[in-house]
C-alpha positions as CSV (number, residue, x, y, z in Angstrom):
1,X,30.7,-45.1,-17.5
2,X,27.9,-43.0,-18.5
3,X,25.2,-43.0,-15.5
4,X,21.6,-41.0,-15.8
5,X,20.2,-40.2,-12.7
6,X,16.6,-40.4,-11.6
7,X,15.5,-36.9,-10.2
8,X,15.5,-38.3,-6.9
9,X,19.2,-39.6,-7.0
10,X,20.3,-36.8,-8.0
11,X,18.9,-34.6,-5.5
12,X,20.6,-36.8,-2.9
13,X,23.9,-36.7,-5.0
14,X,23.8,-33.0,-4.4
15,X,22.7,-32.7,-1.1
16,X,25.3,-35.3,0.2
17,X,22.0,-37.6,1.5
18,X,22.7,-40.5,3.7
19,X,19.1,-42.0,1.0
20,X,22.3,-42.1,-1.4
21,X,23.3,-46.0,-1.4
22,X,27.5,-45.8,-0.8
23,X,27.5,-48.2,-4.4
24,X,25.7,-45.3,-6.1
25,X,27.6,-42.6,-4.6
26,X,30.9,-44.3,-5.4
27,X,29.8,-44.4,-9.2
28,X,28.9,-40.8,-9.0
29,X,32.0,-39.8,-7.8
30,X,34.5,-42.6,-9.9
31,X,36.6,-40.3,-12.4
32,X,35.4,-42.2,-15.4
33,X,31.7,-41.2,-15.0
34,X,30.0,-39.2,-16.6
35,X,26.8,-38.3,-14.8
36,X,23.6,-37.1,-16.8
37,X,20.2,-35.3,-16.2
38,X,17.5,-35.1,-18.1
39,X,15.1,-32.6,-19.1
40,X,12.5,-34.6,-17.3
41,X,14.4,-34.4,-14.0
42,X,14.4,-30.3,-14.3
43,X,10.6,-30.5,-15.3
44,X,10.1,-32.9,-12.4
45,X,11.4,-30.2,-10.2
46,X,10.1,-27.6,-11.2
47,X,6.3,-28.9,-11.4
48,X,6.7,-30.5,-7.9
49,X,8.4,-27.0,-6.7
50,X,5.5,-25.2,-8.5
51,X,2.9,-26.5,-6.3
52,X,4.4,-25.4,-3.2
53,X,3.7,-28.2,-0.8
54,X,7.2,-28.1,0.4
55,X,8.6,-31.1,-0.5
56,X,10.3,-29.6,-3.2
57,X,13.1,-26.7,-1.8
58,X,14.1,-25.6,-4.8
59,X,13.2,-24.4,-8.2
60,X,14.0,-26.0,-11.2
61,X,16.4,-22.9,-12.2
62,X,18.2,-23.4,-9.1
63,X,18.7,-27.3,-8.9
64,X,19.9,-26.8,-12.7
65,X,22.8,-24.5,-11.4
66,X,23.5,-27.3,-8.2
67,X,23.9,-29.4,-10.6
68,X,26.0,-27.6,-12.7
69,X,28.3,-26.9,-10.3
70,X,28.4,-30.7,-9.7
71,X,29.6,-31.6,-13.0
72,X,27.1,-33.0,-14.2
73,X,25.4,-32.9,-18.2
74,X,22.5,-32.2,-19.4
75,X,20.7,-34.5,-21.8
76,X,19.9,-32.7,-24.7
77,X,16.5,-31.7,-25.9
78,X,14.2,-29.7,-28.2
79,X,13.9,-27.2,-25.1
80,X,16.6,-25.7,-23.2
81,X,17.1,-27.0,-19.6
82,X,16.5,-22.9,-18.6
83,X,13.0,-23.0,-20.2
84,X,11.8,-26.1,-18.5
85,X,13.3,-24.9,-15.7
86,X,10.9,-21.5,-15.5
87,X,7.4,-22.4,-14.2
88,X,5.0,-21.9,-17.3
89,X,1.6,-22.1,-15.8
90,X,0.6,-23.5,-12.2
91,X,0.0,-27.1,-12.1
92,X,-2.6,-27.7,-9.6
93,X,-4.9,-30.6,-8.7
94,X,-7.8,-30.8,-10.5
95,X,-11.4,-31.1,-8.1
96,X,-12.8,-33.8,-10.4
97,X,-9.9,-36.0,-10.4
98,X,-7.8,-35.4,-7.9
99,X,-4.8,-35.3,-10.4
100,X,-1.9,-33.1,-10.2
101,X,-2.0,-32.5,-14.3
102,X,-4.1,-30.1,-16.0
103,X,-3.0,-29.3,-19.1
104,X,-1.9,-26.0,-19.0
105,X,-2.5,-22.7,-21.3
106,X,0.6,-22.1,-23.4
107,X,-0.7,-19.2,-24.8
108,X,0.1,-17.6,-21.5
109,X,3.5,-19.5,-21.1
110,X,6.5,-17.6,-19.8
111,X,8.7,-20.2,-21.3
């Protein structure tokens, strides 16, 4: 069975959270899964790491690795996970909106 995990789930997946329903964390762990990321999820991380409100322990880079180490694959896409993993510029809230989102500079992207 091939399972893609909200960022959230897989978090918990990794962390071993009592969040983590027992159904979910019994397909996680079944031998016929395959359990998938996406880019989004890394992104996800990494902007909500980025804005250092510490809800978000870890970088992007690093919950890649975690979930390396756990097995699991990475959805393809026209950007590697390691470049959406690496905070381009700092996403901040904007004062006339309130938003999180501005849209960023890419011209002084580190990606």
């Amino acid at each position: 069975m091939n399972l893609l995990l909200d960022t959230h789930v897989a978090l918990w997946a990794i962390t071993d959270s009592p969040r983590l329903s027992g159904r979910a964390r019994d397909l996680i762990l079944a031998p016929r899964s395959t359990v998938w990321i996406s880019a989004a999820t890394i992104w996800e991380i990494s902007i909500k790491h980025g804005l250092g409100r510490g809800d978000m322990p870890v970088s992007g880079e690093e919950a890649l690795g975690y979930f390396r180490q756990a097995g699991f694959a990475c959805c393809p896409s026209s950007l590697s996970m390691r470049q959406l993993s690496r905070a381009c510029p700092p996403i901040t809230p904007t004062p006339s909106t309130g938003c999180w989102w501005r849209r960023p500079s890419w011209s002084r992207c580190a990606c």
